[in-house]
C-alpha positions as CSV (number, residue, x, y, z in Angstrom):
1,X,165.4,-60.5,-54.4
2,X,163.6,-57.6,-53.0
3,X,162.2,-56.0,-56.3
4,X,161.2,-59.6,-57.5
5,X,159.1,-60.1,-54.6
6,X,157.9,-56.6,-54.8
7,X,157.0,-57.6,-58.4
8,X,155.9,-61.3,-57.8
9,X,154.0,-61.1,-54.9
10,X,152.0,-58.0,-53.8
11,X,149.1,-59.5,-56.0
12,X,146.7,-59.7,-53.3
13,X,146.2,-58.5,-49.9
14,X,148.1,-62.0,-48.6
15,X,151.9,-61.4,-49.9
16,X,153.1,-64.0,-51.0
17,X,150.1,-66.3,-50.1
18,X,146.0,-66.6,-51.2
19,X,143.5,-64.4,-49.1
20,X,140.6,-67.3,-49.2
21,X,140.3,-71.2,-49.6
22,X,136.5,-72.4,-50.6
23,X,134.3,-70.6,-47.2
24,X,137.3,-68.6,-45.7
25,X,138.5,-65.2,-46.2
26,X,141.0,-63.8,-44.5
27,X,141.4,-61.0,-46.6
28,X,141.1,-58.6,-44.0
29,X,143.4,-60.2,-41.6
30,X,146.3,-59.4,-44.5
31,X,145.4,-56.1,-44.9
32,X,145.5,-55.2,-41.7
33,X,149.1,-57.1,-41.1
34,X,150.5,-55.2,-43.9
35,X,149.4,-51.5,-42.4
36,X,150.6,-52.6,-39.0
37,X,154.0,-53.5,-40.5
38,X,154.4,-50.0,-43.0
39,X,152.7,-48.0,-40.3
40,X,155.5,-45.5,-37.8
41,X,152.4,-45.7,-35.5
42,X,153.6,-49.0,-34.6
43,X,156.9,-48.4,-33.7
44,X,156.7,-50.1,-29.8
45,X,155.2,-53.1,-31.0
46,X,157.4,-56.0,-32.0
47,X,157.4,-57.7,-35.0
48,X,156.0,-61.1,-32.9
49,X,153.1,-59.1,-31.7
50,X,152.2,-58.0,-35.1
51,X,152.7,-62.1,-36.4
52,X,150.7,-63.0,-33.8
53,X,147.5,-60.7,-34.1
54,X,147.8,-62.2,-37.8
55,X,147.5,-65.9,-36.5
56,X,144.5,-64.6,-34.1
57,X,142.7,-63.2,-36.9
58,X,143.0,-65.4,-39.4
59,X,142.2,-68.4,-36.5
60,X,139.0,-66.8,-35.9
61,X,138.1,-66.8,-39.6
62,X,139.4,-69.9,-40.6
63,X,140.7,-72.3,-38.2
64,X,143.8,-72.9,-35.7
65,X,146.0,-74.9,-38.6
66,X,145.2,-71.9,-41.4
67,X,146.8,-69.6,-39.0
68,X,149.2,-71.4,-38.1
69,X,151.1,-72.1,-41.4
70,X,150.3,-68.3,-41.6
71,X,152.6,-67.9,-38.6
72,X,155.3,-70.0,-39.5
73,X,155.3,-68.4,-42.9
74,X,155.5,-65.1,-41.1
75,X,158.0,-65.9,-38.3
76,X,160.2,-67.7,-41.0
77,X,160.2,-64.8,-44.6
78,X,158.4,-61.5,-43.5
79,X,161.7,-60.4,-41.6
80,X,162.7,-58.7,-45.0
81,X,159.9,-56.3,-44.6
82,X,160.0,-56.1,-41.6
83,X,163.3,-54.8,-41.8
84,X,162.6,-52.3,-44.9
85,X,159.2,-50.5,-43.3
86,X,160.7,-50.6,-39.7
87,X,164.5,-50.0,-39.8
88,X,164.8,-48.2,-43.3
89,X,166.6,-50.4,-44.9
């Protein structure tokens, strides 16, 4: 499962998910989730802080219901890499 979503889904900056829809970009917002979740620098921050400074950016850039199935999306399937770039597994 993990090399097919390696493979599958690390086509944009959004795993797993588009980084605009028509005006909104969110590109950013992705980018800067993904460093926070490979980076050791983060180490005392929990995985729900990291989530939810994804739902805060991509709310300012879009809107509170964008961000929100972000969130859930996150909070329900991104606890596989959490657990590979934070517990070395």
């Amino acid at each position: 499962m993990i090399k097919w979503l390696q493979a599958n889904c690390n086509k944009n900056a959004c795993t797993c998910w588009f980084d605009s829809f028509k005006k909104w970009d969110w590109k950013e917002c992705c980018e800067t989730h993904d460093r926070m979740y490979m980076s050791n620098k983060t180490h005392n921050i929990s995985k729900s802080e990291v989530d939810k400074e994804l739902f805060n950016c991509v709310r300012k850039k879009t809107c509170w219901l964008f961000a929100g199935i972000m969130w859930i999306g996150n909070a329900t399937f991104s606890w596989v890499a959490w657990d590979i770039y934070k517990k070395g597994k």
